[in-house]
ROBANU-501541 format. One record per residue (C-alpha): residue number from 1; x, y, z. Coordinates in Angstrom, 2 decimals. Example, Ala and Ser with C-alpha at 12.3 -4.5 7.8 and 13.67 -1.06 7.14 Angstrom:
2
 resi      px      py      pz
    1   12.30   -4.50    7.80
    2   13.67   -1.06    7.14
This chain:
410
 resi      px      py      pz
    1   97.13   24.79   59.40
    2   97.91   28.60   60.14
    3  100.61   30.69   58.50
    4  102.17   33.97   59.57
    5  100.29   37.12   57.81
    6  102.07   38.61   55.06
    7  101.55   41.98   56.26
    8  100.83   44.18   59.54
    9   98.25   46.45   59.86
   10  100.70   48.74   62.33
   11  104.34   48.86   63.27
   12  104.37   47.06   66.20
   13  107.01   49.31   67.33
   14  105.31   52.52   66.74
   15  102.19   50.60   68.65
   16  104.10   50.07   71.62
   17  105.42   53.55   71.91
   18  101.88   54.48   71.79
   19  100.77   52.35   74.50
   20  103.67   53.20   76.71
   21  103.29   57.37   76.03
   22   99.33   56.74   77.15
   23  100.68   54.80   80.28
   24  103.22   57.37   81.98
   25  100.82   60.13   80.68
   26   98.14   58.34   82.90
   27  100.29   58.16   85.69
   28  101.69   61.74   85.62
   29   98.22   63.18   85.35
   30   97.06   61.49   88.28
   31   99.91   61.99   90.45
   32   99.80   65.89   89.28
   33   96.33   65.93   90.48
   34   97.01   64.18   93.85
   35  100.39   66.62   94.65
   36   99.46   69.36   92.42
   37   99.51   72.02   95.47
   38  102.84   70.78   97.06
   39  104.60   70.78   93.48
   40  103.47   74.35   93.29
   41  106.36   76.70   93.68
   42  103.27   79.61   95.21
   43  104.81   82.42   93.57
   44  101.63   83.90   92.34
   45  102.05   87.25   93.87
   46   99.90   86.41   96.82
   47  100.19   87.55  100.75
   48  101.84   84.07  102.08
   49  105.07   82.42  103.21
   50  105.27   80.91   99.26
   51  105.39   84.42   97.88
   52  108.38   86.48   96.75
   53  105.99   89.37   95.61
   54  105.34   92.55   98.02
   55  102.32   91.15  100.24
   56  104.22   87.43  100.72
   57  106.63   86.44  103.40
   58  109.29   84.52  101.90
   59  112.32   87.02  103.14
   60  111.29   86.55  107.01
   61  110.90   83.00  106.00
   62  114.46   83.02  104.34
   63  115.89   85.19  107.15
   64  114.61   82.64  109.97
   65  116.02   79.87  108.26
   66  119.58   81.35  107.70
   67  119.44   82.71  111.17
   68  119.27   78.59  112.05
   69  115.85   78.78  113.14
   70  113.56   75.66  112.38
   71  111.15   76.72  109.68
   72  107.99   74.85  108.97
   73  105.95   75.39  105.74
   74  102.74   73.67  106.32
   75  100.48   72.38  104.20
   76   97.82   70.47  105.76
   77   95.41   71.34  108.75
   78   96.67   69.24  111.24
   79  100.05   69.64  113.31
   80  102.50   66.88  113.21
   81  102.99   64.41  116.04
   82  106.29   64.74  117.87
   83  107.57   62.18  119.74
   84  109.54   65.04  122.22
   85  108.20   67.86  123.70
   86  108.45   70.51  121.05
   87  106.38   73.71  120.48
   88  105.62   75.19  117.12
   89  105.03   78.93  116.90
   90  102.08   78.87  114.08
   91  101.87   81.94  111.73
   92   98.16   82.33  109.87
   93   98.35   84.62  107.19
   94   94.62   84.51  106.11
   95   93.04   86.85  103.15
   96   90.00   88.86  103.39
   97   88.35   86.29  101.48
   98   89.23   83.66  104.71
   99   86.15   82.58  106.27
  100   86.04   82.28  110.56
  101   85.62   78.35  110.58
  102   88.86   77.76  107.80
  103   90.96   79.66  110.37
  104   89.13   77.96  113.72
  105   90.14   74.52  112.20
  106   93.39   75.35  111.65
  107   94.18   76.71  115.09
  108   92.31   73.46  116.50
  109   94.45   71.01  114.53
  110   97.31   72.70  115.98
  111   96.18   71.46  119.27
  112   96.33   74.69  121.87
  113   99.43   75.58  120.77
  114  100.85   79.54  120.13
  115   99.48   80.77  117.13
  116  100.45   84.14  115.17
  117   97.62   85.90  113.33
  118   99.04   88.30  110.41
  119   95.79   90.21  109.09
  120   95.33   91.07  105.66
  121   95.95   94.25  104.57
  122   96.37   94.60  100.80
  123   94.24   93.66   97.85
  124   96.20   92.41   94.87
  125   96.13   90.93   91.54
  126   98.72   89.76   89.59
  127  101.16   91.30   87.19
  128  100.26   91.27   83.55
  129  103.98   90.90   82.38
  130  106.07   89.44   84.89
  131  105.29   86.13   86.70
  132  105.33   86.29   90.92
  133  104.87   90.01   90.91
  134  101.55   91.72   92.66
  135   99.98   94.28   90.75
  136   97.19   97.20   91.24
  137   97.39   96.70   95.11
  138   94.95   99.08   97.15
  139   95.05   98.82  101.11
  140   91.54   97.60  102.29
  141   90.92   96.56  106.26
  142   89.52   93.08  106.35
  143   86.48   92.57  108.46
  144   85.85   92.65  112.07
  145   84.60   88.85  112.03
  146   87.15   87.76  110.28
  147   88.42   85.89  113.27
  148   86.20   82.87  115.00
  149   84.80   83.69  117.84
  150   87.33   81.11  120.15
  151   89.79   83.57  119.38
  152   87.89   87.46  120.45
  153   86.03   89.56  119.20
  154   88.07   92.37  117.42
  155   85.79   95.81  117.98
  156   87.28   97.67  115.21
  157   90.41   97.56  112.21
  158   91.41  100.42  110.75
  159   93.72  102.06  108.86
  160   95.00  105.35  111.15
  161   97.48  107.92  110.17
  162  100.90  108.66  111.78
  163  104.08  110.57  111.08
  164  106.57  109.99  108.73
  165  109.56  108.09  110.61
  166  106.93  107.42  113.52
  167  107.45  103.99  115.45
  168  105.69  101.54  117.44
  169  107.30  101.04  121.04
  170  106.53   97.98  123.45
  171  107.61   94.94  125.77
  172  106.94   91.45  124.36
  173  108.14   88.82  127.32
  174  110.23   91.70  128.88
  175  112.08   92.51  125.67
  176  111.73   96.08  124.14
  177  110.77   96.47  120.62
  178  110.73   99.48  118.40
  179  109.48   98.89  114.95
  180  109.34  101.34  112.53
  181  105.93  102.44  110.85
  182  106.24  101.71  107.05
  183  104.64  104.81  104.80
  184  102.29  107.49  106.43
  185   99.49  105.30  107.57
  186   99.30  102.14  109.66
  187   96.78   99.40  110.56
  188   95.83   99.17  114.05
  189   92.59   96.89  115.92
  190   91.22   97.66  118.83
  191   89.96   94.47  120.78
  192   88.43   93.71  124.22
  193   90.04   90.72  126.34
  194   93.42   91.44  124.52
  195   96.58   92.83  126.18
  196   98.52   95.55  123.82
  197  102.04   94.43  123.66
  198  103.22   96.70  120.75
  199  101.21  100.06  120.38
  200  100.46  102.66  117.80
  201  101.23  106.04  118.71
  202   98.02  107.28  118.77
  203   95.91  104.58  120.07
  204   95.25  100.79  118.93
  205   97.28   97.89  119.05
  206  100.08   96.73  116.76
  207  100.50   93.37  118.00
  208   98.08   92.12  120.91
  209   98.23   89.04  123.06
  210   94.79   86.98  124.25
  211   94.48   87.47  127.91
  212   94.17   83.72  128.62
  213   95.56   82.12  125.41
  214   98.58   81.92  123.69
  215   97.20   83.81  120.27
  216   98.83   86.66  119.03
  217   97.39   89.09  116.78
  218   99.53   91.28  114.28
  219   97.60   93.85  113.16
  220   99.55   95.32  110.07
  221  101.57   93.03  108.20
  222  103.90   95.59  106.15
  223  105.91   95.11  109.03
  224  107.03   91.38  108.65
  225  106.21   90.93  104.93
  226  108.24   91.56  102.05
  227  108.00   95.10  101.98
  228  109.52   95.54  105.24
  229  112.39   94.22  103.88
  230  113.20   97.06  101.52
  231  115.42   98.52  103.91
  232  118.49   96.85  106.38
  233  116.73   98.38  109.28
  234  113.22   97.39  108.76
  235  113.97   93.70  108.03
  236  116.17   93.90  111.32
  237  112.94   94.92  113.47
  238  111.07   92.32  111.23
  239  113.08   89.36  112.65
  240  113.42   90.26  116.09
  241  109.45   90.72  116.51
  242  109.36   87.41  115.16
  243  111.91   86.27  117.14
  244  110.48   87.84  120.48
  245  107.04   86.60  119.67
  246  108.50   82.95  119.15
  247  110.00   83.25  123.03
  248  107.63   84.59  124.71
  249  105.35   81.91  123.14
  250  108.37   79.39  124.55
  251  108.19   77.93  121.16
  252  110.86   75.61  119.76
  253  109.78   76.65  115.77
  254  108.11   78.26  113.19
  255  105.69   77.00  110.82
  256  103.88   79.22  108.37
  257  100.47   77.58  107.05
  258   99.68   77.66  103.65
  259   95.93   76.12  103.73
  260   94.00   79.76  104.18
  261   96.44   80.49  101.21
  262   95.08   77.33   99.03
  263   98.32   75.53   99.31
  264   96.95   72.69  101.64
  265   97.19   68.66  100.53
  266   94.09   67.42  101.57
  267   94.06   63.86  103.11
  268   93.12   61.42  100.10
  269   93.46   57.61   98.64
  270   94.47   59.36   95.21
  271   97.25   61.27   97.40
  272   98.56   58.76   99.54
  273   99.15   56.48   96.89
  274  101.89   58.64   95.75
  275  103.54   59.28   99.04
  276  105.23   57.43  101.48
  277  104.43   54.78  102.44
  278  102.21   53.88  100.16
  279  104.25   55.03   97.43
  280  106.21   51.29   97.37
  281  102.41   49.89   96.50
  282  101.95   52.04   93.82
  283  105.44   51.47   92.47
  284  105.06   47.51   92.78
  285  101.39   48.21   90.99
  286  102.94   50.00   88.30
  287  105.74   47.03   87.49
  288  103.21   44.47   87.73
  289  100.87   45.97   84.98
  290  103.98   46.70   83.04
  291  104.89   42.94   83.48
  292  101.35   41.98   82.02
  293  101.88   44.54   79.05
  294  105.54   43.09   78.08
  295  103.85   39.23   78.76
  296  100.98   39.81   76.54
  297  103.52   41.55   73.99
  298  105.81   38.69   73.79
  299  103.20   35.54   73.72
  300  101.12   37.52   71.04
  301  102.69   37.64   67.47
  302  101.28   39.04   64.25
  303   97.98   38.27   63.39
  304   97.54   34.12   62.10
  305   95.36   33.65   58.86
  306   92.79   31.02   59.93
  307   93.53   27.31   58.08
  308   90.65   25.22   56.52
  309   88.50   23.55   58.83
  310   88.28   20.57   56.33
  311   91.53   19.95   54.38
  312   91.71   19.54   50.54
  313   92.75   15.95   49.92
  314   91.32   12.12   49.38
  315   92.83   11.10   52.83
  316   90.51   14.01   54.23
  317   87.61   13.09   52.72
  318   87.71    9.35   53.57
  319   88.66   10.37   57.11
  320   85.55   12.80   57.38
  321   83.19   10.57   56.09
  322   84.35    7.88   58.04
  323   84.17   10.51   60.77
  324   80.05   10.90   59.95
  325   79.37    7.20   59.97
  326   80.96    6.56   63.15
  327   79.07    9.41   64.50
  328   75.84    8.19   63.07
  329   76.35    4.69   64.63
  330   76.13    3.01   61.08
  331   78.88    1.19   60.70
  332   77.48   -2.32   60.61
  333   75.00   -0.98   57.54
  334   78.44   -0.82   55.14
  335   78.86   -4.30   55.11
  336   77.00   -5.28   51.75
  337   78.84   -2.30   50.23
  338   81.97   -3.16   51.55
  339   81.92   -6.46   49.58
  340   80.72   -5.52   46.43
  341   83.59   -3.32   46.61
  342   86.33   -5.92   47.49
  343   84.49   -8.31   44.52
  344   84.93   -5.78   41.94
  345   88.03   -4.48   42.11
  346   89.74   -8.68   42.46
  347   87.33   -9.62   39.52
  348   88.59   -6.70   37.29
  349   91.99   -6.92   37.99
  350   92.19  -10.74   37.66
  351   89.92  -10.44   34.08
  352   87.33  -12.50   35.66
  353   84.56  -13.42   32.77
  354   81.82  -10.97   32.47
  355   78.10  -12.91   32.75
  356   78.67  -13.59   36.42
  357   76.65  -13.05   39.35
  358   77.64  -12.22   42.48
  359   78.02  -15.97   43.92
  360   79.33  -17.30   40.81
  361   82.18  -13.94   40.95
  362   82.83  -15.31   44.93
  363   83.40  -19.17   43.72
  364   85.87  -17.49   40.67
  365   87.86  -15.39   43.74
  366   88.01  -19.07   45.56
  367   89.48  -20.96   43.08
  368   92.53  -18.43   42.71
  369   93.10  -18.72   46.58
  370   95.60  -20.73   48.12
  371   95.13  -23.96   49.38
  372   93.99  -23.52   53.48
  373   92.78  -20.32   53.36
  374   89.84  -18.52   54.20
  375   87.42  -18.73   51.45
  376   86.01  -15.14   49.99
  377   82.67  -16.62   49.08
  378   82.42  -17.45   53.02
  379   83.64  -13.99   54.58
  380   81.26  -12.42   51.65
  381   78.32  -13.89   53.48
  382   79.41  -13.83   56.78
  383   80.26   -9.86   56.90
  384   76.86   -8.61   56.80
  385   75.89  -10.79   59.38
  386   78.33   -9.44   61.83
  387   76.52   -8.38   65.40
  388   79.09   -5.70   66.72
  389   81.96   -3.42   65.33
  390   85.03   -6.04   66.68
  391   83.10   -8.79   64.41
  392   82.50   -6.48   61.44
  393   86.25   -5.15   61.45
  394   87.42   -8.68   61.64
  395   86.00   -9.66   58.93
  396   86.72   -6.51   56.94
  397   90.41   -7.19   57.56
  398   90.26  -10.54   56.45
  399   88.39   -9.57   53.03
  400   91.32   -6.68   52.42
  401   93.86   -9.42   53.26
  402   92.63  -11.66   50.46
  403   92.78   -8.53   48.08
  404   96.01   -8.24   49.05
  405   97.02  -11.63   48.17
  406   95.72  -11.95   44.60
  407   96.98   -8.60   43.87
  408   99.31   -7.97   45.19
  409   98.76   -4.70   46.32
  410   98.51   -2.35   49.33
């Protein structure tokens, strides 16, 4: 027989907290692994549309979008599929650490359509005290071949003086634009099988326009980043470049990529299983194992001290010897013993004289019997003889019987 422990090892309550903690910390982790980039809020200080600092483009990105432009932050590599004809006006803002191929496979999962390229201009790091903010900037022209060779080959970037108060002048799709030059210097490319749409004052392009695609190349981007909004009349030429660049491209919308900028969700099991629509799988996944827990918890009590395999008692041992014989296939050989037994206990009780043998004791036993009955001399000899279990328990019934009789007795 079990019986209920006495005490617990643990509190079963502090256990379970445990177990439930490790569970949803498991599951966090995971899912902050799988949407770690698109939880990111990109403030880092960075030259991007997630940036607040001076390099990023979060005010033209705020502008559009209060203007009632569409505005598309995009993370991954490849364009979304719209049912209706609609046009996307993509804006790459790529570092000088952005290799040619990162930058060819973005423009190719945007599937031939208009594509803004903002080149870097400033090296940053970021602030030591305050979080978002860009710190020890330098100007630096990014390389020549920064750009795949499907887009042109750029012969030079540099960064070329001008006039304080100088600006750029030029048509984009028949519209004029005047932008102002931010600080005393300005970068400009210079580029075969580009048209200049926008030029600098003293030779170069601003902003540039493939021949035979619709690629657009921007060549200094202090004049749509942050820092062009420091002033009302900067961030008003800021938008309407944008803006003229978007309709001459006959696009329906912006989108900004963020995967040159590290902010991309790649395509994985780990990350689909936390969006839609596989999100409903995980969820179900999640309820089912928590199911099993709460099962197991409720079917499983404290801990059960393990009872005797063999009891403590007379009825026990009879039982398990009785158990051994039967196993054995000997119960036929008990006969002789059987009797003995039966004749000495009704001879003891019933003060039979001592001096007598065993046949003498049986004739005693018969003489006390009532008149009819089976005789206990005759059983005694027929017992051993018996051929099979049924006889042997027959006659072992009829011997107790006979006991029970003369004394009366269970």
């Amino acid at each position: 027989m079990s019986h209920v422990a006495d005490d617990h090892g643990f509190n079963p309550r502090l256990i379970a907290a445990v177990v439930a903690i490790g569970v949803i910390a498991f599951i966090t982790l995971w899912a902050l692994i799988a949407l770690g980039p698109q939880l990111s809020s990109g403030n880092d200080g960075g030259g991007h549309a997630l940036s607040k600092a001076a390099p990023g483009y979060a005010g033209i990105v705020d502008l559009t979008e209060r203007a009632g432009a569409h505005v598309e932050l995009r993370r991954s590599e490849e364009a979304p599929v719209y049912e209706e004809e609609w046009r996307e006006l993509l804006i790459l803002t790529p570092t000088h650490r952005t290799k040619a191929d990162e930058i060819a496979r973005v423009m190719k999962g945007h599937r031939g359509g208009p594509v803004l390229i903002i080149l870097p201009k400033w090296q940053t790091g970021r602030h030591p005290q305050k979080p978002g903010w860009a710190g020890g900037g330098f100007p630096i022209a990014p390389p020549a071949k920064l750009l795949p060779a499907t887009v042109g080959k750029i012969d030079k970037i540099a960064s070329e003086p001008h006039a304080r108060g100088a600006a750029a002048a030029g048509s984009i799709g028949g519209r004029r634009i005047a932008l102002p030059l931010p600080s005393l210097r300005s970068q400009v490319i210079v580029a075969d099988g580009f048209d200049t749409l926008i030029g600098f004052p003293h030779g170069g392009a601003i902003l540039a326009k493939h021949r035979s695609d619709n690629i657009y190349i921007l060549s200094d981007p202090d004049l749509v980043n942050n820092l062009a909004f420091a002033n009302r009349e900067r961030a008003a030429a800021a938008a309407m470049l944008v803006d003229a660049i978007a309709a001459d491209a006959e696009a329906d919308a912006l989108a900004f990529d963020l995967t040159l900028n590290g902010f991309g969700s790649q395509r994985s099991l780990l990350r689909f299983a936390f969006v839609p629509p596989f999100i409903g799988i995980t969820l179900c996944l999640i309820a089912a194992g928590l199911l099993a827990l709460w099962q197991a918890w409720m079917r499983f009590g404290p801990a059960l001290k393990p009872g005797r395999a063999i009891a403590v008692s007379k009825e026990a041992l009879i039982a398990n010897s009785a158990d051994l014989i039967k196993q054995a296939r000997r119960e036929l050989d008990g006969a002789d013993a059987f009797v003995k037994s039966q004749r000495i206990a009704i001879a003891r009780r019933l003060h039979a004289p001592g001096g007598l043998d065993d046949d003498a004791t049986d004739a005693w036993i018969d003489r006390h019997l009532r008149d009819g009955s089976d005789l206990f001399s005759s059983l005694a000899r027929r017992l051993p003889l018996a051929r099979n279990t049924h006889e042997f328990l027959e006659g072992a019934q009829a011997l107790h019987d006979i006991r029970k009789d003369l004394l009366r007795d269970s």
